[in-house]
N, C-alpha and C positions, 0 to 999 in steps of 0.2 A: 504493500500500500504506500509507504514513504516513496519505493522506487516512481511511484507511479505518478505522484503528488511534483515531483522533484524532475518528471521529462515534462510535467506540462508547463512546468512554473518555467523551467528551461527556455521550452518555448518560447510561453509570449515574452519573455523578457530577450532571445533572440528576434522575434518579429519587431516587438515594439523598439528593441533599440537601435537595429536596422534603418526604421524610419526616423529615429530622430536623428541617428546621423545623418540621413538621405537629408534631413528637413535643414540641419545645421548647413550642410555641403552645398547647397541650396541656395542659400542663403547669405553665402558668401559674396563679397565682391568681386568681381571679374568671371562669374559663371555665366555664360551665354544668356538661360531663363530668366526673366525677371523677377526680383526678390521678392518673396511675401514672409509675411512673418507669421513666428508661431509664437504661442505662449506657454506659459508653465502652469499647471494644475492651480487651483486656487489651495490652499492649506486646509478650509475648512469643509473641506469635502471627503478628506484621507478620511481612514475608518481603518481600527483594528483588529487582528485574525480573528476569528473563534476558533478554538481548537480542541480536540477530544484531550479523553482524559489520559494518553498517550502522548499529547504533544502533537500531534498529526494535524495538518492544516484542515479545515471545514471552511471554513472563507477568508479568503485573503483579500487585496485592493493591489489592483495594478496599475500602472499609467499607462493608457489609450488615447493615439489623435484623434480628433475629432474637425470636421469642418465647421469652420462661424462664417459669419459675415457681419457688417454693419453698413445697413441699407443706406445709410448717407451718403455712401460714395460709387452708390450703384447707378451708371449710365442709360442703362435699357435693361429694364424689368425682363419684358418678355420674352427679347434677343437673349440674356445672361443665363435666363431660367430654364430656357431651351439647349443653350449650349451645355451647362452643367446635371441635366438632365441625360445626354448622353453617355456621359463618361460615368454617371453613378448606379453603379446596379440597384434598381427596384426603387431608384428614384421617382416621383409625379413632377411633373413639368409644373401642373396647377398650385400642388402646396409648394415648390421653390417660389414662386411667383410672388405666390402671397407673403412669404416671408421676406424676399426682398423688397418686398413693393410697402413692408410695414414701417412702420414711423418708430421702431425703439432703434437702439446704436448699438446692439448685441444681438444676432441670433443664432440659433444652432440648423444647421442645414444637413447635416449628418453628424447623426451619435458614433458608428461604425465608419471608418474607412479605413482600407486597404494600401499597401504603398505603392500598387497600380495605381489605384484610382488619385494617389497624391499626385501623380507624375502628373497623370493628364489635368486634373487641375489645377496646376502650377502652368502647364503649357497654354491655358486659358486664358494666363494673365489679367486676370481679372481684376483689380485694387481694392474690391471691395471683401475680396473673399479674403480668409487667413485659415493658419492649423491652430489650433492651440491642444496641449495636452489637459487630458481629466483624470479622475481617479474614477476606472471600473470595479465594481466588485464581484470578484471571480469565484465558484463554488467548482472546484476540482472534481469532486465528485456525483458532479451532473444533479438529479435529483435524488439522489440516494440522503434521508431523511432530511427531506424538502419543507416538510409540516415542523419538524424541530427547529431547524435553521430560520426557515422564514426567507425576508428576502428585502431588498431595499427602493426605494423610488426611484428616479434619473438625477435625484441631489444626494446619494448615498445616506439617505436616512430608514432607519427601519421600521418596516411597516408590517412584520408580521414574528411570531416566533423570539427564538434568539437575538435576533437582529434589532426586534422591535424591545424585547426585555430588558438588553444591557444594551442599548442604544447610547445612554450618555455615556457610559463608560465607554465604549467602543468610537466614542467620536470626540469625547474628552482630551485636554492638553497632554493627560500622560500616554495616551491610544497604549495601553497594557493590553495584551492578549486575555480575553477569555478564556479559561479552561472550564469545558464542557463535561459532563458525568459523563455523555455518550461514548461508546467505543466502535472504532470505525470498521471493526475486524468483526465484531457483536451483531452491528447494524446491520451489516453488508447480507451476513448466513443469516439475519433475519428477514430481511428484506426477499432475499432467494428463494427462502424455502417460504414464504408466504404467497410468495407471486406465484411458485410453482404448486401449491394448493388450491388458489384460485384459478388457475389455468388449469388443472386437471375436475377439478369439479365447477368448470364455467360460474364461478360463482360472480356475482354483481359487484361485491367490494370484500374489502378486507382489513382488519386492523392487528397488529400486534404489540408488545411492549415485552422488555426485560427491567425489571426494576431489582436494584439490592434490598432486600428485605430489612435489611441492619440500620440501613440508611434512609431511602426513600428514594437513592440517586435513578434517575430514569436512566439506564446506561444503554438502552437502545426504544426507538418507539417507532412503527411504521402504521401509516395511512396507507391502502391502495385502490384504488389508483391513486396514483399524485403526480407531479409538475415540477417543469425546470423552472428552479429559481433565478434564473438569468431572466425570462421570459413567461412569469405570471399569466398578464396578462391572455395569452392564450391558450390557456388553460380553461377547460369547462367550470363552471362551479363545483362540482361534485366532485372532482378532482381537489380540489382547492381546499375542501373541506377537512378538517383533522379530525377523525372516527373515533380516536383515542379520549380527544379535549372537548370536542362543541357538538358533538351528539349523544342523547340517550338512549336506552336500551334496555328494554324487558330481556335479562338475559338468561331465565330459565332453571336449568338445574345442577347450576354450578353456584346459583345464590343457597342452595343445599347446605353448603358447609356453615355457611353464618347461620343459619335457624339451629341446626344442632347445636353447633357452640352457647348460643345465649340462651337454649333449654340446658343444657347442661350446667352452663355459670349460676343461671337462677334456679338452680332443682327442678324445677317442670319435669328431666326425665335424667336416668342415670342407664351408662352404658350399656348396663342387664336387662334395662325393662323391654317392656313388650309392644308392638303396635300395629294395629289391626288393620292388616293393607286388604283383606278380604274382598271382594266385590266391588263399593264405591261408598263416596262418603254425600250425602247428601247435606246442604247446608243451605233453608230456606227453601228456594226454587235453585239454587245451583246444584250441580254433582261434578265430583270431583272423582277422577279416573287415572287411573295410569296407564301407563306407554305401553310396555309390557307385563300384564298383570300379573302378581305370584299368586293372590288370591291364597293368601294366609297370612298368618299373625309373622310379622319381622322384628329382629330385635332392632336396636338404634345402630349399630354400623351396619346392619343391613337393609337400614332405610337410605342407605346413601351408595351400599354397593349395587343394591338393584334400583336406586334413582324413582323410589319412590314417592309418586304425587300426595298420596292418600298418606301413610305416614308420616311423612315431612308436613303437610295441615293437621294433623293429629297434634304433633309437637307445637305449631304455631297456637293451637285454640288451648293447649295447654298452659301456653305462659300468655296467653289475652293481649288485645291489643295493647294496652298502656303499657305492659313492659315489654313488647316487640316495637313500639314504637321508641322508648327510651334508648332499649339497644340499638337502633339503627341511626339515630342524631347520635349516641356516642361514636360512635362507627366512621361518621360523618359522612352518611350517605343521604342524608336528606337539604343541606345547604352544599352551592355551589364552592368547590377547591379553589382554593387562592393562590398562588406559589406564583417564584419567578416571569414564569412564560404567558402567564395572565393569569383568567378565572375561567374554568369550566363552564358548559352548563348545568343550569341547573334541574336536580334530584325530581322528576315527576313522582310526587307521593300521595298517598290518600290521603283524600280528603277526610275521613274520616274510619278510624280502626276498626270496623263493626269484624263481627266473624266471618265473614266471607274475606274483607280485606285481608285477615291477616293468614288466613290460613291459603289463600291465591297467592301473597307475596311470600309466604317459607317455599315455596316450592317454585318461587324465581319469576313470578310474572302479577302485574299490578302497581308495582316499583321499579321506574325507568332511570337508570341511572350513567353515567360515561362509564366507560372500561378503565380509567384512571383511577376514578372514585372506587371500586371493586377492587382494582389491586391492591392501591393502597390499603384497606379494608383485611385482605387477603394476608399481606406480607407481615401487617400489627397481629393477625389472628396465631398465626404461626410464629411468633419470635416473642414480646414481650408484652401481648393484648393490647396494647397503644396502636391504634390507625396510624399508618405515617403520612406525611406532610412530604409531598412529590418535591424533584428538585433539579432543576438542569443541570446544576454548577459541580462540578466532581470537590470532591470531601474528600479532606487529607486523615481525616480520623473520624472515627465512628462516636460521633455525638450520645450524650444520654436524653432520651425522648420526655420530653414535655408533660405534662398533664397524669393524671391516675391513668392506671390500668382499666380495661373494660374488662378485660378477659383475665382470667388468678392463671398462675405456671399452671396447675393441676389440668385447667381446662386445652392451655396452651398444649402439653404433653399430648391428650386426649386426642387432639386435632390432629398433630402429628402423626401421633401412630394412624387415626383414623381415616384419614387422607390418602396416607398409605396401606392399609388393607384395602380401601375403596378401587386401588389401580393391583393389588398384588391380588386381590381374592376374586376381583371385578374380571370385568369384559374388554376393558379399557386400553387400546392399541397406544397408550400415553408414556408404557415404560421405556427406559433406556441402558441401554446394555452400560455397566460398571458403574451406575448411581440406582440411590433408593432413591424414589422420588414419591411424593405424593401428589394427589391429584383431584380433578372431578371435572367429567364431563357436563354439559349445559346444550339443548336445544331445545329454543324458545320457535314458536307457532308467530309470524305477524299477523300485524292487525293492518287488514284491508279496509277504505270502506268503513272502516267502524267495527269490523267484525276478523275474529284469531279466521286463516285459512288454515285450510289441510296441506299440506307439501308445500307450503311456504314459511320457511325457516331462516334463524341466523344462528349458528352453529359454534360452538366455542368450546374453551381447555381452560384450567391452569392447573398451571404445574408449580411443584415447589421443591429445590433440590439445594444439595443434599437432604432430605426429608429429615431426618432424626438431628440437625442443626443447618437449620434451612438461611440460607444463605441470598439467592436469587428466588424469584418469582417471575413465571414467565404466563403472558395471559396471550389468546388467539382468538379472532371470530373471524367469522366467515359469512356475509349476506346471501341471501337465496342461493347454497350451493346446489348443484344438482349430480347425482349420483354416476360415479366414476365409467368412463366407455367402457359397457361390458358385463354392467355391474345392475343388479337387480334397482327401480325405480325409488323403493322406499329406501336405499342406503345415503342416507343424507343426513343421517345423526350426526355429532358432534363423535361420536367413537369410530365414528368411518373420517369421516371429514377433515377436523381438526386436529383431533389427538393424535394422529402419527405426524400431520406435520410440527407441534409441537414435541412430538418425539427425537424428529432430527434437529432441531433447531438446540434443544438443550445436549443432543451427543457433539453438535459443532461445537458449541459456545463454551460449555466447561471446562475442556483444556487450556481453550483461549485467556478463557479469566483466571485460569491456575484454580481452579475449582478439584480436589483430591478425589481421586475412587472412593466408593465411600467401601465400608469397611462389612463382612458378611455379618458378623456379629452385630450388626448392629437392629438385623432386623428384629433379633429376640427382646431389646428392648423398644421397638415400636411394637410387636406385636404385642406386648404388655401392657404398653400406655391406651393402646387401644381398646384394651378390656378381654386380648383371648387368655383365655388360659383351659387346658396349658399351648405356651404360645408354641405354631408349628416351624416346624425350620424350614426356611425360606431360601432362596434360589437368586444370587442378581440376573437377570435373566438380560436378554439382549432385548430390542423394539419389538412390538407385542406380536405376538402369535397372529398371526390372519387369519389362522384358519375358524378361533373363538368367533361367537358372535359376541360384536362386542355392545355394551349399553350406551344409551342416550345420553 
């Protein structure tokens, strides 16, 4: 990646210096062409790098000619506008015109030029035209996390992301380098293996995120589709959109693990008890059904292995809406995230907790929330019950987290192990050969129209690894995928869909980040904290079995 970063920079700093000496040489006295002059960058338009948390450049500032003019000294509008029309690729003859024909004494007639196109208009001789140089701001990495970075105006100010975050520092008298959480080696195998999930199951978009659990650092985040930041503007809106930050999401049965959690921290149930996934659960005029019914009594880690509806609402109408709602504002899933890169949107919650609400939101839908809001959610669940507080800026040391605990160690423990039976005991194509990991699948039904369809879905993972001292948290969705060439219509769960491509994504990223094999022993004590006893001995197995079917 450095090599890569290092031929481009090469480049334009041979292109561009090229032309200023062409421009210098030019410009000299006794050269045949007639002299025009060029100018120097204005100072307050420089901007400084952003960079990963590697050092690796993510945007740099270069010095680019550009063509001006100052109509004051322009003889024939239409003659000038016409000639310089020729010589400039993708020029209008009409908008030259009009900027020469305007009444201000500076304008820009080409943002972009060439040292072709300098030749020929220099041979113009024109008095009105000049070069002068500017500061462009360059992203080496094309759009490769486009929605993080952001991007700037044509006066290098930032108008989105990163850019727009640390804007005055980045444009400040000391222009010091940003260093970014992101990691550009992270990003890249995140970025791959998402594009290559929604290409295999034609899905409509795509979001993913790696965030450190310890921290809150986002160390990788992809939108897809997205957009070259050189060139925003031609980008669609939907493209333009960040999936991760400014939309929400009924996301189904991966919001599973926080209803267990906050039945377990409040008593409501304990790992032994029972719950009655039989037939369906009627509440009111609603009924409530699962995916794949067991149609018997399941204990609590088997309400999460076999992902179900009916007892995960069990558990909801157990601890009532007042204290499922108290849990979810500690959680911070009901106000929009504030951090660095802006604020989220915001938390679509009910309007009010009756029993239909809260036992439709344990089991992941009723409650719209970002994928931000949820990891961070996720990564406090599993380390020290504190929600974290997201962060672009890489951390030189692992902060102590803010505020009380929502979640006690005991529950924290619980989650661990239980996340991991949910992927060791489950269906779940999530595993990854030399790490325990834990997990939970989620596919949520949209809403059309005002009404959930059938085979229209948004499909998602997370994962959490090393599970028994979890470290990273990796989250995946996927909008309307559609089932693999080959592959039977209904395979569009989150266990076909998402979960193996969040399987390779954490076999890439692990060694990258110096993340350790994790250790075989270690599974005897998750399967403890999880509540088996006596716990079985367990296997690091490679990426899941295909041949299981695997759950929703």
């Amino acid at each position: 990646m450095n090599g890569r970063i290092l031929v481009l920079a090469a480049c334009f700093a041979g292109v561009f210096g090229a032309v200023g000496l062409r421009l210098v040489d030019l410009g000299l006295p006794g050269n045949d062409a007639p002299a025009q002059r060029f100018v120097a960058a204005a100072p307050e338009t420089a901007r400084a790098d952003l960079l990963d948390r590697e050092g690796r450049v993510l945007a740099t500032t270069v010095m680019a000619p550009r063509l001006v003019a100052d109509p004051r000294h322009v003889r024939d509008v239409q003659a000038e506008a016409q000639a310089l029309a020729a010589v400039l690729e993708g020029a209008s003859e009409a908008r030259l015109a009009r900027l020469l024909g305007s009444e201000r004494h500076h304008v820009v007639l080409a943002r972009e030029i060439g040292p072709r196109e300098i030749e020929a208009v220099r041979r113009l001789g024109l008095p009105a035209v000049s070069f002068e140089y500017h500061h462009v701001r360059l992203y080496p990495n094309g759009p490769l996390a486009a929605h993080v970075l952001g991007y700037v105006d044509v006066d290098n100010q930032g108008l989105s992301g990163a850019e727009r975050a640390f804007d005055a520092r980045l444009r400040g008298p000391d222009r010091e380098p940003v260093r970014l959480a992101l990691d550009l080696a992270v990003q890249m195998a995140i970025e791959e293996e998402l594009d290559r999930a929604i290409r295999r199951h034609r899905a409509k978009a795509g979001a993913a995120m790696v965030m450190d659990a310890r921290t809150g650092e986002l160390v990788a985040a992809a939108s897809l589709p997205s957009f070259d930041p050189h060139q925003p503007a031609r980008a669609d809106e939907d493209a333009r959109k960040d999936l991760n930050v400014t939309q929400t999401f009924e996301l189904g049965s991966v919001f599973k693990v926080l209803t267990v959690a906050v039945g377990l921290e409040k008593g409501a149930i304990g790992l032994h008890d029972q719950l009655d996934a039989r037939g369906s659960l009627r509440i009111g005029r609603q009924t409530i059904g699962d995916f794949r019914p067991r149609n018997r009594v399941l204990t609590v880690p088997e309400s999460l292995i076999h992902s179900s509806n009916i007892a995960n609402a069990r558990i909801g109408l157990k601890l009532g809406g007042e204290r499922y709602r108290e849990f979810v504002e500690a959680m911070g899933l009901t106000q929009p995230l504030v951090f660095e890169g802006g604020t989220t949107a915001r938390p679509q919650v009910p309007g009010r907790w009756s029993d239909i609400a809260v036992a439709t939101v344990a089991f992941g839908h009723g409650l719209a929330i970002t994928p931000l809001h949820y990891t961070a959610a996720v990564a406090g669940m599993l380390t020290d019950g504190r929600p974290r507080t997201p962060t672009l800026l890489a951390q030189d040391a692992i902060q102590e987290p803010e505020g009380e605990p929502v979640l006690s160690p005991r529950v924290v423990e619980a989650m661990r192990g239980l996340t991991w039976r949910t992927l060791h005991d489950g269906r779940s194509q999530g595993r990854v050969e030399g790490y325990w990991v834990g997990g939970k699948t989620g596919t949520a039904r949209k809403v059309v129209n005002g009404r959930y369809q059938t085979g229209v879905v948004r499909s998602s993972f997370v994962a959490a690894f090393p599970i028994d001292d979890p470290q990273y948290v990796v989250f995946a969705m996927l909008d309307e995928p559609k089932a693999a060439e080959g592959h039977p219509r209904d395979r569009i769960t989150a266990g076909w869909v998402t979960a193996p491509a969040v399987s390779r994504m954490v076999a890439r990223i692990g060694p990258i980040l110096g993340v350790a094999p994790s250790s075989p022993d270690a599974a005897t004590t998750l399967a403890v904290w999880s509540g088996q006893t006596p716990p079985v001995r367990a296997q690091l197995e490679g990426g899941a079995d295909a041949a299981r079917e695997p759950r929703g």
